[in-house]
N, CA, C and O atoms as CSV, one atom per row, in Angstrom:
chain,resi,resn,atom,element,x,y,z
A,1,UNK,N,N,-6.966,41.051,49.176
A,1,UNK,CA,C,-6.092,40.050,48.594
A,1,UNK,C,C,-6.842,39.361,47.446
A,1,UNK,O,O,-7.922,38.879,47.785
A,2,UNK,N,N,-6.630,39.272,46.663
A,2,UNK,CA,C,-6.996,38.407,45.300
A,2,UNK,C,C,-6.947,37.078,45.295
A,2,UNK,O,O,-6.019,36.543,45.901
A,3,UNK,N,N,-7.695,36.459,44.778
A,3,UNK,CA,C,-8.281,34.988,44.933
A,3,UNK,C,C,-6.824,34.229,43.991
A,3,UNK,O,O,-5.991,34.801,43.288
A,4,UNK,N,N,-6.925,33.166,44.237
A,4,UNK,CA,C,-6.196,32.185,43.322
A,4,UNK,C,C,-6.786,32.184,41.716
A,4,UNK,O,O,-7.985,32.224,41.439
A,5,UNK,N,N,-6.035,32.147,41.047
A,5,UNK,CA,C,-6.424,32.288,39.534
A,5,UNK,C,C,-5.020,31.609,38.743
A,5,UNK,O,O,-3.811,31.818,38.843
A,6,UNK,N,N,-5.976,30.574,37.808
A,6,UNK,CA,C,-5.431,29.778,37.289
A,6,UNK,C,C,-5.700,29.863,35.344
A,6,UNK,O,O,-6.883,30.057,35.067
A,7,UNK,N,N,-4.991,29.771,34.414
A,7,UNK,CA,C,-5.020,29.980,32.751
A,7,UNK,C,C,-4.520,31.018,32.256
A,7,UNK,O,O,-3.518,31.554,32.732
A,8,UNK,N,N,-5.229,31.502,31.098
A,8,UNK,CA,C,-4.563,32.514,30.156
A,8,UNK,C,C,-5.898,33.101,30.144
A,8,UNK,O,O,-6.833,32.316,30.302
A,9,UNK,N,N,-6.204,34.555,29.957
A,9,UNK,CA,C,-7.082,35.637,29.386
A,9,UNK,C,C,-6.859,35.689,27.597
A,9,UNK,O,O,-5.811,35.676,26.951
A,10,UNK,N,N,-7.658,35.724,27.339
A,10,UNK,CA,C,-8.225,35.654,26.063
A,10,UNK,C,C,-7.677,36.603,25.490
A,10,UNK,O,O,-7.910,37.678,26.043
A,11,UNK,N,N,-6.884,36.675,24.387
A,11,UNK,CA,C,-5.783,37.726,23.434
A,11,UNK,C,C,-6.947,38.032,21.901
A,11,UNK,O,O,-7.221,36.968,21.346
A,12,UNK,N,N,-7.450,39.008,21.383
A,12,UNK,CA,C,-8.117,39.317,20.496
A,12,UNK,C,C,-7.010,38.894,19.144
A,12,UNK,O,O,-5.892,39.393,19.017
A,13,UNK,N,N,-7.563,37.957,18.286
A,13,UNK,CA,C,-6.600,37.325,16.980
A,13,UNK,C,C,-6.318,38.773,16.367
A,13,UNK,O,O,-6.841,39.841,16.684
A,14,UNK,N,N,-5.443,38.536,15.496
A,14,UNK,CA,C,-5.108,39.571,14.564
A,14,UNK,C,C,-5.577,39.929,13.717
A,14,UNK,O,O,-5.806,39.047,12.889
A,15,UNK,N,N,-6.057,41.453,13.305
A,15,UNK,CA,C,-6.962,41.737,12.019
A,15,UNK,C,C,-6.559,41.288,10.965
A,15,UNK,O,O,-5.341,41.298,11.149
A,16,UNK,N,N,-6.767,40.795,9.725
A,16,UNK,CA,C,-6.216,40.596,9.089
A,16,UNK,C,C,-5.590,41.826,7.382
A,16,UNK,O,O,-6.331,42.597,6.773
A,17,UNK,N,N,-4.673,41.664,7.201
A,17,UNK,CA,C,-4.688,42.780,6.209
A,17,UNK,C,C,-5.866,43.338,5.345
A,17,UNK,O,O,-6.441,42.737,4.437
A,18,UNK,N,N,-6.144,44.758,5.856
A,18,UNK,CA,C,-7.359,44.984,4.589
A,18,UNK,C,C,-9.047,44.804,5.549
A,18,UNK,O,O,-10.235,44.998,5.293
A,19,UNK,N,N,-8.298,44.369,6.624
A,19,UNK,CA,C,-9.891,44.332,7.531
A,19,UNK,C,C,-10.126,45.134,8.491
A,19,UNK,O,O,-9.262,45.973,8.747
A,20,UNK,N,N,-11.079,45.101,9.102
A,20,UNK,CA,C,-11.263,46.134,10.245
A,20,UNK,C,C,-12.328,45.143,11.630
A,20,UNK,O,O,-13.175,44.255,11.729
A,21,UNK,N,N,-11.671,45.906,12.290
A,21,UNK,CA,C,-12.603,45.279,13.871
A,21,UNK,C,C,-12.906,46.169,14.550
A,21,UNK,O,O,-12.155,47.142,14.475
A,22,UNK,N,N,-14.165,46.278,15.556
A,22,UNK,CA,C,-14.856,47.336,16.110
A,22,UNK,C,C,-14.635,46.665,17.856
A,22,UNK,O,O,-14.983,45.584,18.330
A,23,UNK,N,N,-14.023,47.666,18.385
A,23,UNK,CA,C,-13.575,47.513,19.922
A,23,UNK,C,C,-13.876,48.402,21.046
A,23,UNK,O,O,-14.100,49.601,20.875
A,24,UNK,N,N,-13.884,47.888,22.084
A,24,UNK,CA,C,-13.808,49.366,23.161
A,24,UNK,C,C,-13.481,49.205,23.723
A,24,UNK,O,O,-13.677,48.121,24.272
A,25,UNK,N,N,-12.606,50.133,24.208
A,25,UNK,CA,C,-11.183,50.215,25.293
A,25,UNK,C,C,-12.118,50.243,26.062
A,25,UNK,O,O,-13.264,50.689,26.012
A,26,UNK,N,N,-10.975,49.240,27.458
A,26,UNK,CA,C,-11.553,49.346,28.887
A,26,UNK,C,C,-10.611,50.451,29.431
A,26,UNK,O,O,-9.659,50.823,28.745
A,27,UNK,N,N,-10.840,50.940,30.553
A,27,UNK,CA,C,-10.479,51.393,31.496
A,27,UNK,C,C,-8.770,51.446,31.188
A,27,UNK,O,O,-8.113,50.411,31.066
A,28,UNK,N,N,-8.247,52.651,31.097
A,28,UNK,CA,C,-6.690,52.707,31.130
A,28,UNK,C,C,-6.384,52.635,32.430
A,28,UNK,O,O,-5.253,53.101,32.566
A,29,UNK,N,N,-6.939,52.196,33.709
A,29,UNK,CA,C,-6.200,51.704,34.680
A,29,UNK,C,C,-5.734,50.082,34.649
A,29,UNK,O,O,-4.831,49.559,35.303
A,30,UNK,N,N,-6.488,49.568,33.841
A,30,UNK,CA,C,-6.029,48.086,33.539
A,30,UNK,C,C,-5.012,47.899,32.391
A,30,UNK,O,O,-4.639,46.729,32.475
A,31,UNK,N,N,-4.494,48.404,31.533
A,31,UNK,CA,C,-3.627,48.541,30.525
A,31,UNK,C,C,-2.421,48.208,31.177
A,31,UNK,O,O,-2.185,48.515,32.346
A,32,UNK,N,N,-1.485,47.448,30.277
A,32,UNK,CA,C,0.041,46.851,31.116
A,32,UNK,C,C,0.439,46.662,29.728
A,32,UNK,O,O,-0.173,46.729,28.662
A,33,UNK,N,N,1.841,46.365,30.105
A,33,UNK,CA,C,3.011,46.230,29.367
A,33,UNK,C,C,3.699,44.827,29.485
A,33,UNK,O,O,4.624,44.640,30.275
A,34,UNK,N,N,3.265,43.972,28.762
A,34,UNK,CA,C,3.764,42.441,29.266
A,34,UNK,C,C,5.190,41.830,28.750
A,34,UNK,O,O,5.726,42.392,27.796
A,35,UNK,N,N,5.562,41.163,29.103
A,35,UNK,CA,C,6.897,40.309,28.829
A,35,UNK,C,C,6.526,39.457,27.421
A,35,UNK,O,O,5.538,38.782,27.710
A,36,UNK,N,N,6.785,39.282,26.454
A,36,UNK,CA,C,6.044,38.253,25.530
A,36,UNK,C,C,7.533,37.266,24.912
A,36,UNK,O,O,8.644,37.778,25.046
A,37,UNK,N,N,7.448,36.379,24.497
A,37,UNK,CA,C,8.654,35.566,24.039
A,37,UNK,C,C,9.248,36.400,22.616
A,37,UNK,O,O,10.399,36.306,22.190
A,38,UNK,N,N,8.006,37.332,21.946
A,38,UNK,CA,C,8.375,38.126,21.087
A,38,UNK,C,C,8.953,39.491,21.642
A,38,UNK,O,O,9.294,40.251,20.736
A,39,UNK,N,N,9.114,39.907,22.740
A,39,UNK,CA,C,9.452,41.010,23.477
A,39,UNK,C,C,8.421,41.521,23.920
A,39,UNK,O,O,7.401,40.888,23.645
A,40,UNK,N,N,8.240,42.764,24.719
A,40,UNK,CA,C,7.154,43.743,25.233
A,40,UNK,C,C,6.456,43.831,24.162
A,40,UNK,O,O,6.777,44.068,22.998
A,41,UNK,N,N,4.788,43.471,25.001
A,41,UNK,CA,C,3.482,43.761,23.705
A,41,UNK,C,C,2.550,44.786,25.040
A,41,UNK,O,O,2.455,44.742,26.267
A,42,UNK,N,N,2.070,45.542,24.063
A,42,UNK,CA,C,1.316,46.613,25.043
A,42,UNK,C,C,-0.022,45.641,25.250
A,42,UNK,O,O,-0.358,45.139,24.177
A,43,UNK,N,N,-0.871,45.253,26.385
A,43,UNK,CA,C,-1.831,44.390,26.838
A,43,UNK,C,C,-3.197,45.680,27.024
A,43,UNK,O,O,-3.460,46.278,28.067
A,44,UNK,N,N,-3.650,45.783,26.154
A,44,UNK,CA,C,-4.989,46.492,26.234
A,44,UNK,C,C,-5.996,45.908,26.420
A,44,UNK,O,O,-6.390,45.365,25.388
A,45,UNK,N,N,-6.896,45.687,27.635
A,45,UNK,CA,C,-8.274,45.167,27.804
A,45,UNK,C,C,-8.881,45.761,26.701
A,45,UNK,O,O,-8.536,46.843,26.226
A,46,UNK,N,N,-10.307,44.649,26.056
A,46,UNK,CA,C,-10.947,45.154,24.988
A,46,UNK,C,C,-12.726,44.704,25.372
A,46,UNK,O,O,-13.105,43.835,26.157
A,47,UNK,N,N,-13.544,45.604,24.543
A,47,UNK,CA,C,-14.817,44.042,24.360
A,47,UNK,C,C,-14.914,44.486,22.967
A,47,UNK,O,O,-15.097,45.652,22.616
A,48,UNK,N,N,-14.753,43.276,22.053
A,48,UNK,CA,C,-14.779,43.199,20.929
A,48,UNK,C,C,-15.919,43.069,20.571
A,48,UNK,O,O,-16.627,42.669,21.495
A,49,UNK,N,N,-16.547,43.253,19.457
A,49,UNK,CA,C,-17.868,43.585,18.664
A,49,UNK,C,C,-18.128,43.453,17.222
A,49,UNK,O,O,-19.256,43.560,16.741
A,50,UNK,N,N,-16.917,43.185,16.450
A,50,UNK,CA,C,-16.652,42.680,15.029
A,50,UNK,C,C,-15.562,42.534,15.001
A,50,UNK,O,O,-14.788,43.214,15.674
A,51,UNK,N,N,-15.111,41.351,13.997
A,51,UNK,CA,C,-14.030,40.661,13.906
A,51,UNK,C,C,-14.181,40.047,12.778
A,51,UNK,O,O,-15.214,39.405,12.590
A,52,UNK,N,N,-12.957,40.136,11.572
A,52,UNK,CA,C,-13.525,38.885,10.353
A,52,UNK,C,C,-13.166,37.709,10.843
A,52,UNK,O,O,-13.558,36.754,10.172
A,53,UNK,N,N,-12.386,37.394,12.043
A,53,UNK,CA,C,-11.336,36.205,12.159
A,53,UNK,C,C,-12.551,34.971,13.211
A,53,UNK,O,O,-12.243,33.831,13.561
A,54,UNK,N,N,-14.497,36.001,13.620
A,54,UNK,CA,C,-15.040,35.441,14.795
A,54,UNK,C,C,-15.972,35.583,14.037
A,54,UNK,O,O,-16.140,36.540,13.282
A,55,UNK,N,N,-16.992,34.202,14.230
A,55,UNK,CA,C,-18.411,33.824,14.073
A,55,UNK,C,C,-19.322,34.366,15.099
A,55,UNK,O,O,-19.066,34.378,16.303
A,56,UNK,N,N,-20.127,34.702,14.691
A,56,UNK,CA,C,-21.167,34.792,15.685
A,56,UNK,C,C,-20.637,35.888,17.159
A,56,UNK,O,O,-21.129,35.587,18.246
A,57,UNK,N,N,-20.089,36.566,17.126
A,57,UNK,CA,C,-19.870,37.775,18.354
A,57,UNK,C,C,-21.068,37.640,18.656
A,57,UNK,O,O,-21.889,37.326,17.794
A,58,UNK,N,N,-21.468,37.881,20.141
A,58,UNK,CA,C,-22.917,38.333,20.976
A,58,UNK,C,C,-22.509,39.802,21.402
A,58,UNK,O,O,-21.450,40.256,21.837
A,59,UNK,N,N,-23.928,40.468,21.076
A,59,UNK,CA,C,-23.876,42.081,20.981
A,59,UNK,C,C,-23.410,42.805,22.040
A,59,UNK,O,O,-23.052,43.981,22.099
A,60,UNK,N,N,-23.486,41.519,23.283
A,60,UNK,CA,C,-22.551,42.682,24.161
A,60,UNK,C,C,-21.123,42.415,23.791
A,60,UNK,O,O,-20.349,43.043,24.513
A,61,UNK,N,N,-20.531,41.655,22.862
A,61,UNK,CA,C,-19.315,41.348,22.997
A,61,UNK,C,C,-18.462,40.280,23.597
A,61,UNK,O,O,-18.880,39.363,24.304
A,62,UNK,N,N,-17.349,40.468,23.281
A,62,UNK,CA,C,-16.546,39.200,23.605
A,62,UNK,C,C,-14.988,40.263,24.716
A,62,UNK,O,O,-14.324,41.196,24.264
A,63,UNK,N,N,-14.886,39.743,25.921
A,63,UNK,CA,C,-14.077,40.281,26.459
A,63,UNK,C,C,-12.703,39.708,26.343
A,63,UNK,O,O,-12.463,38.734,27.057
A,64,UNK,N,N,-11.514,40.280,25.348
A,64,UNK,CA,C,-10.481,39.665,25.804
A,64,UNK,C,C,-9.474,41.031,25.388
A,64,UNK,O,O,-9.906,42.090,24.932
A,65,UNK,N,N,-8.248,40.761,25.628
A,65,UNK,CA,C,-7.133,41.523,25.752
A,65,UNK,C,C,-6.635,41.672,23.931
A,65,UNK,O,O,-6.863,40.834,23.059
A,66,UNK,N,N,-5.698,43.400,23.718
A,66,UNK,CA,C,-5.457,43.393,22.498
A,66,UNK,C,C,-3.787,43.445,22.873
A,66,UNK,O,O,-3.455,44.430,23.532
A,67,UNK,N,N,-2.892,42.640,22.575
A,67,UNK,CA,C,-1.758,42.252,22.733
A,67,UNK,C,C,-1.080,43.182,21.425
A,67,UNK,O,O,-1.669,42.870,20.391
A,68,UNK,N,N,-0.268,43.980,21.236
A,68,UNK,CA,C,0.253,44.650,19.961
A,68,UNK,C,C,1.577,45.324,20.334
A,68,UNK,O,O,1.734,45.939,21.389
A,69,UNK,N,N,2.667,45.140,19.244
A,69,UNK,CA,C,3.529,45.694,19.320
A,69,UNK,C,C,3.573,46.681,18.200
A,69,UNK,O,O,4.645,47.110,17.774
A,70,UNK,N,N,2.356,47.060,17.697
A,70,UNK,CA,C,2.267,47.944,16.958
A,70,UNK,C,C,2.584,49.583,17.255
A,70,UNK,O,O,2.915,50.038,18.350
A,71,UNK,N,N,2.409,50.308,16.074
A,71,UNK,CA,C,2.915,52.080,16.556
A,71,UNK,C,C,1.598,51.947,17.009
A,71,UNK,O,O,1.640,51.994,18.238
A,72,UNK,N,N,0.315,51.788,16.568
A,72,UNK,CA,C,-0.592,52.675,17.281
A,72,UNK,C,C,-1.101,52.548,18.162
A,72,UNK,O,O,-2.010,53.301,18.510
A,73,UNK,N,N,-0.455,50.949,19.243
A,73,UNK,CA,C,-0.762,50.535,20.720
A,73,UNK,C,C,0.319,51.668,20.748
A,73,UNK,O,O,-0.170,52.796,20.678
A,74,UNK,N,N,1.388,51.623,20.816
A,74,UNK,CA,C,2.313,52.613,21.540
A,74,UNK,C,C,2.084,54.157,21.771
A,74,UNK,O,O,2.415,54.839,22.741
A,75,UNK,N,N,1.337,54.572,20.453
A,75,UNK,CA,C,0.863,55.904,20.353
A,75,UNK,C,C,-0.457,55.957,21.723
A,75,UNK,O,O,-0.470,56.943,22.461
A,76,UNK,N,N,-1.282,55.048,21.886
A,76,UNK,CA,C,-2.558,54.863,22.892
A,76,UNK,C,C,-1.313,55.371,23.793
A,76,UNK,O,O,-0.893,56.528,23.825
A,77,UNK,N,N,-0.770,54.169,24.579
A,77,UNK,CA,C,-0.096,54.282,25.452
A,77,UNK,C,C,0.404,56.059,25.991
A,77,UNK,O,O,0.169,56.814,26.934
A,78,UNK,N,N,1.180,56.065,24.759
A,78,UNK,CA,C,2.117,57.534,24.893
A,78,UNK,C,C,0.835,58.517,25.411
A,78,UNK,O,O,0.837,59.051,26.520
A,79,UNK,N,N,-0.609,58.715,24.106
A,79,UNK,CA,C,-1.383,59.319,24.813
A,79,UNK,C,C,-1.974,59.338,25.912
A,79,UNK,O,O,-2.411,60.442,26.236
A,80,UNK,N,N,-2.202,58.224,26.836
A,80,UNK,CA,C,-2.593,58.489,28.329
A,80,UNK,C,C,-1.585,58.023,29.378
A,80,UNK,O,O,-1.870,58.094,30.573
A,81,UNK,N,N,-0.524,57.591,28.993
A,81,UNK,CA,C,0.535,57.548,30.091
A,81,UNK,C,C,1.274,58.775,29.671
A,81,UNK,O,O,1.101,59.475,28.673
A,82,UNK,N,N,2.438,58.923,30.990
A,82,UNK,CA,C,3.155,59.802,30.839
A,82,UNK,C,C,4.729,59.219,30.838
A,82,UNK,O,O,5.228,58.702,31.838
A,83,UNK,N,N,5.387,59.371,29.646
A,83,UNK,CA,C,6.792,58.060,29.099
A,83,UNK,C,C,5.925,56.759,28.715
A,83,UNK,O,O,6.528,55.686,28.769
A,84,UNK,N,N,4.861,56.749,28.414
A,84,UNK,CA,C,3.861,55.514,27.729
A,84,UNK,C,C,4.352,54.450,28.851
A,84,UNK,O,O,4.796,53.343,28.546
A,85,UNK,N,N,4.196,55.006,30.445
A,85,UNK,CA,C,4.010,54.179,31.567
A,85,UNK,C,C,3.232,53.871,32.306
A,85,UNK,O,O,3.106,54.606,33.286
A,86,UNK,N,N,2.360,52.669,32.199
A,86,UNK,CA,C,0.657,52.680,32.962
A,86,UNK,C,C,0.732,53.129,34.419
A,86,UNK,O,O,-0.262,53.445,35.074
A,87,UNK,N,N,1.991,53.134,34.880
A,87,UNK,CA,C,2.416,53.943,36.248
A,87,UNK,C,C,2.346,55.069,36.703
A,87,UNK,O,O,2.289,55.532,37.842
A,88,UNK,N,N,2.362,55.777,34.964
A,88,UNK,CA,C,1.576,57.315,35.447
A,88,UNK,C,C,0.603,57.792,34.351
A,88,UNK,O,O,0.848,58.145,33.197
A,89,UNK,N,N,-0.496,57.716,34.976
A,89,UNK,CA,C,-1.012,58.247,34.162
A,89,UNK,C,C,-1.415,59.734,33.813
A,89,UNK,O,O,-1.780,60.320,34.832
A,90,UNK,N,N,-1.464,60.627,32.524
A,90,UNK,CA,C,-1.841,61.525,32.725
A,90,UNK,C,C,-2.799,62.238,32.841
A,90,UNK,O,O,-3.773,61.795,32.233
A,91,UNK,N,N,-3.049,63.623,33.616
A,91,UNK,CA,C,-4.373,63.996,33.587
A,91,UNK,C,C,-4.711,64.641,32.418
A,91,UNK,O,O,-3.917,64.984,31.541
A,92,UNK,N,N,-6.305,64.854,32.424
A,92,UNK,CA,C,-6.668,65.426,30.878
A,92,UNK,C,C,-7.508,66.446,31.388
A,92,UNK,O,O,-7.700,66.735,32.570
A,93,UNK,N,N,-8.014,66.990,30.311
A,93,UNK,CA,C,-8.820,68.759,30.658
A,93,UNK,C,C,-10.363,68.043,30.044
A,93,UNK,O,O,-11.317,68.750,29.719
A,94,UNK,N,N,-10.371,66.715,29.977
A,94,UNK,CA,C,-12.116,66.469,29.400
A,94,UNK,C,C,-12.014,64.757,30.080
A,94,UNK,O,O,-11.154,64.102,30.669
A,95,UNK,N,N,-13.221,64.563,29.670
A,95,UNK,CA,C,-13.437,63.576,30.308
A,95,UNK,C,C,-12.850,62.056,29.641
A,95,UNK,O,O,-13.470,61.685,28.644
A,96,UNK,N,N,-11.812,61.236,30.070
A,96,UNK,CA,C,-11.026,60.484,29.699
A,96,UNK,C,C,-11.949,59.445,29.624
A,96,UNK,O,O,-11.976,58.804,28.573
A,97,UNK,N,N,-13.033,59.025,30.906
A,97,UNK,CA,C,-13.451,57.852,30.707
A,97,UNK,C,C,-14.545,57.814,29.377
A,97,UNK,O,O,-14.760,56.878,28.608
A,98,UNK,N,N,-15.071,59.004,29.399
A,98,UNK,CA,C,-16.008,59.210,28.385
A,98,UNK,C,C,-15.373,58.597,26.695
A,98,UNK,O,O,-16.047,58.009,25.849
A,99,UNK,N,N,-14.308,58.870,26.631
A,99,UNK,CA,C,-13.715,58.479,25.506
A,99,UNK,C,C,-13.427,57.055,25.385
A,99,UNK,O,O,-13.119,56.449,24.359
A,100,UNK,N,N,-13.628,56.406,27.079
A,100,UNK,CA,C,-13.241,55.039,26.469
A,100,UNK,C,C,-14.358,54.179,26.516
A,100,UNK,O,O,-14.330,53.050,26.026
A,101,UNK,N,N,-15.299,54.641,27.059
A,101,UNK,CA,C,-16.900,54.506,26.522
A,101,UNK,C,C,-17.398,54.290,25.305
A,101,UNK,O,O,-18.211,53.445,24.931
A,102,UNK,N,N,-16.761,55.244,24.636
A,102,UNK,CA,C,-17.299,54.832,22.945
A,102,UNK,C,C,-16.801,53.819,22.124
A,102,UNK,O,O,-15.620,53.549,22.341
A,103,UNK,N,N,-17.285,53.256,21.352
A,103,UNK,CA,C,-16.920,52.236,20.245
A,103,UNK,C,C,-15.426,53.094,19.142
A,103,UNK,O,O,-15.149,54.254,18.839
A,104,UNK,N,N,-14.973,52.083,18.934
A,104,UNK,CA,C,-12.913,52.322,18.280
A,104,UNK,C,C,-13.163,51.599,17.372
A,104,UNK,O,O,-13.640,50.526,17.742
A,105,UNK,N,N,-13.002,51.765,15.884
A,105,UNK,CA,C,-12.565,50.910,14.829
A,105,UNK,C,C,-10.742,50.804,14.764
A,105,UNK,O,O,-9.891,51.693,14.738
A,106,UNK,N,N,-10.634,49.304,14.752
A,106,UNK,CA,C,-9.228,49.277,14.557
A,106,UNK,C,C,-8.884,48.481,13.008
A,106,UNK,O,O,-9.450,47.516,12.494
A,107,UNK,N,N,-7.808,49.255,12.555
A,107,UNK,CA,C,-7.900,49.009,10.937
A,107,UNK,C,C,-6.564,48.667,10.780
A,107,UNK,O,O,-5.491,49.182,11.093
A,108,UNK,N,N,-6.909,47.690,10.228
A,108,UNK,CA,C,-5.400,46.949,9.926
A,108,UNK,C,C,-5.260,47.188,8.032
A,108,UNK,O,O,-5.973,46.624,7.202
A,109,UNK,N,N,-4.225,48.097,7.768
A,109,UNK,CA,C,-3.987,48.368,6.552
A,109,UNK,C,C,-3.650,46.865,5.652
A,109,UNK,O,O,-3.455,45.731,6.089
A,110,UNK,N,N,-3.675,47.380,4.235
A,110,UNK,CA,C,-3.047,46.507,3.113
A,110,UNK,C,C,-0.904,46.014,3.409
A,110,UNK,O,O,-0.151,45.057,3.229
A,111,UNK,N,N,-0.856,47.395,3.921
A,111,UNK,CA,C,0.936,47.078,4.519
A,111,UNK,C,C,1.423,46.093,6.009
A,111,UNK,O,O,2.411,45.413,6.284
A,112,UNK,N,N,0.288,46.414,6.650
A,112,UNK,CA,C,-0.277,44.942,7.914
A,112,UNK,C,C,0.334,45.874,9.354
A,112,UNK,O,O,0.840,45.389,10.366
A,113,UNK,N,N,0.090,47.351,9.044
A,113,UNK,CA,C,0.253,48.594,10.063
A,113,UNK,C,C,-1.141,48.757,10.337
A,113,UNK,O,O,-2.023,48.511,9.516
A,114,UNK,N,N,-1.357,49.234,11.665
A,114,UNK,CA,C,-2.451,49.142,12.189
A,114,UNK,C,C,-2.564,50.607,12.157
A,114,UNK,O,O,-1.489,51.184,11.999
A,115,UNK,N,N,-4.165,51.743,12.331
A,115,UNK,CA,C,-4.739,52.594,12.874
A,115,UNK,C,C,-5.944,52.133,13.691
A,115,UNK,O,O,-6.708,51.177,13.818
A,116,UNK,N,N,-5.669,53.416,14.198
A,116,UNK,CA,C,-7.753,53.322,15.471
A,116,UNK,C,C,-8.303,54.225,15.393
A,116,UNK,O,O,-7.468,55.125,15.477
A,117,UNK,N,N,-9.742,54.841,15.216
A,117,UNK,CA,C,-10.082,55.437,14.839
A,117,UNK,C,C,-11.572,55.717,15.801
A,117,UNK,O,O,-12.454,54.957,15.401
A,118,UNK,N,N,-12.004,56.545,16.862
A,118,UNK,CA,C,-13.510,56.443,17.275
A,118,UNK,C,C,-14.475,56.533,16.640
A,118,UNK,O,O,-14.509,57.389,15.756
A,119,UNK,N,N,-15.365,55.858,16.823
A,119,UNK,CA,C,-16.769,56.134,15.958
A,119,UNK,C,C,-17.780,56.593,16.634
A,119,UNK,O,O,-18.849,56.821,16.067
């Protein structure tokens, strides 16, 4: 049973047009699909590692959630769920966690459309 828990988890700010931030996916068993007053935002655990919008990051990072109703949260999604549902996930022929191990640049274009990219 899970303890009592009280606040909000920490939402990673928005890149800003023309910038880039360096992230790493946690674990796609924690990934959800939340209710937002703006509609469904895909909720990706992160630990962030550059940011133009943050002073001073510490090198292990800053742990908070990437909230996006962007195509290329949805595209994540689509790629390891199956109907982009954290309910099922799919299996892969290589090693999934290994991929979310590595460091992700996420690039927020001049048009304010996002890509991700591993490094």
């Amino acid at each position: 049973m899970a303890g009592i828990k009280f606040g909000v988890e920490p939402n990673m700010r928005e890149v800003p047009p023309g910038e880039t931030a360096t992230i790493k996916l946690a674990n796609f068993t924690e990934w959800k699909i939340k209710d937002t007053e703006y509609g469904p935002k895909h909720c990706i655990p992160i630990v962030l590692f550059s940011h133009p919008s943050y002073d001073d990051i510490p090198s292990k990072g800053i742990k908070c959630n990437w909230m996006s109703k962007a195509t290329v949260s949805e595209q994540l999604f689509d790629w390891v769920f199956e109907d982009g549902l954290p309910e099922q996930p799919k299996t892969f022929d290589f090693d999934i966690e290994k991929e979310f191990k590595a460091k992700w640049k996420l690039i927020r274009h001049e048009t304010k459309g996002y890509a991700i990219e591993q490094l």
